[in-house]
RONUVEX-601395 format. One record per residue (C-alpha): x, y negated, z negated; residue number from 1. Coordinates in nm, 3 decimals. Each point is the difference from the previous one (the first is absolute). Layout:
N
{{X,Y,Z},NUM} ...
This chain:
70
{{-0.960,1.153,2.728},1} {{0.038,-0.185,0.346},2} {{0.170,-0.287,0.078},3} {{-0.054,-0.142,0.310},4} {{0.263,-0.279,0.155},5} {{0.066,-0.089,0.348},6} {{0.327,0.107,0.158},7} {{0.157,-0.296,-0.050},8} {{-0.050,-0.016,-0.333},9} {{0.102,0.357,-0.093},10} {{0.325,-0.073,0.228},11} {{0.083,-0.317,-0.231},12} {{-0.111,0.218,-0.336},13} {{0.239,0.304,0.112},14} {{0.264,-0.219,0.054},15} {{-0.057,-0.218,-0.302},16} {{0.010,0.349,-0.181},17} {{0.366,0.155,0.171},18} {{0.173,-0.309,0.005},19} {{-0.035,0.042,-0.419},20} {{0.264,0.299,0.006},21} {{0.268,-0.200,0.166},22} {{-0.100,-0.332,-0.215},23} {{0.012,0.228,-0.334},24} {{0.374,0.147,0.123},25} {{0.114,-0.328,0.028},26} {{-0.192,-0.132,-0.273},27} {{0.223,0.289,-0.164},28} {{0.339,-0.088,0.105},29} {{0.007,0.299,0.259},30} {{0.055,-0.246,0.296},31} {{0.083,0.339,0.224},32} {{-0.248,0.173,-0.127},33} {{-0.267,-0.249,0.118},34} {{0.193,-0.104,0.314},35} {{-0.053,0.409,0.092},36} {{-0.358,-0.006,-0.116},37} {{-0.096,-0.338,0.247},38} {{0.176,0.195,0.269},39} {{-0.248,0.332,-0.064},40} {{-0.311,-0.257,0.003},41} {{0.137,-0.207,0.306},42} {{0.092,0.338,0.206},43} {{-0.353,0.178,-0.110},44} {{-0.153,-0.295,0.129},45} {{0.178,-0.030,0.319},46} {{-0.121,0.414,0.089},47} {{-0.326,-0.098,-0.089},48} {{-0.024,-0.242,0.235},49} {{-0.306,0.085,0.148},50} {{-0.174,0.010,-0.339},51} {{0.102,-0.306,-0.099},52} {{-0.152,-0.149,0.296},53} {{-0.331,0.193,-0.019},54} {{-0.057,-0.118,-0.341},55} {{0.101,-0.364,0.100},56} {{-0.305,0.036,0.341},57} {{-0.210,0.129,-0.247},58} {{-0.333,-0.241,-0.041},59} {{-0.198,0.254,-0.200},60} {{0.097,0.137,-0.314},61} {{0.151,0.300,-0.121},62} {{-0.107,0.234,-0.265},63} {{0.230,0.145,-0.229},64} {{-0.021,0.201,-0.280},65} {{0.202,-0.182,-0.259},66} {{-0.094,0.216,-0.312},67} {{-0.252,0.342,0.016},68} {{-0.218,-0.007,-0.312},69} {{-0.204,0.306,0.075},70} 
C-alpha cells in the first residue's frame, strides 16, 4: 500500500506522531521522562536539518510505503 503526501505534510504527520511520546509521559506523571523524550525529538530534528528542509521545498509528493501487503 502507498501513501503518497507532500513533504510538508509528512513533516507535520511525523511530528504530530513523536510529539505523542513526550505528551503520553506527561500525560503519565513522568514530567522527566517526557522533558528527556522532547529533547531526543528536538535534537534529532536539529541533525536533520537538511531533511527537514528538503521535505519542507518539496512541491511534489513523496511515496512511502506505509504498510507492505504482498
Amino acid at each position: 500500500m502507498h501513501i503518497t503526501a507532500p513533504g510538508a505534510v509528512r513533516l507535520v504527520l511525523e511530528l504530530t506522531v513523536f510529539r505523542g511520546g513526550p505528551a503520553a509521559l506527561s500525560a503519565a506523571g513522568l514530567p522527566l521522562s517526557a522533558l528527556v523524550s522532547a529533547i531526543v525529538l528536538i535534537v534529532y530534528h536539529a541533525l536533520a536539518y537538511d531533511r527537514t528542509c528538503w521535505l519542507l521545498g518539496r512541491g511534489r509528493s513523496l511515496d512511502h510505503d506505509i504498510l507492505d501487503q504482498s
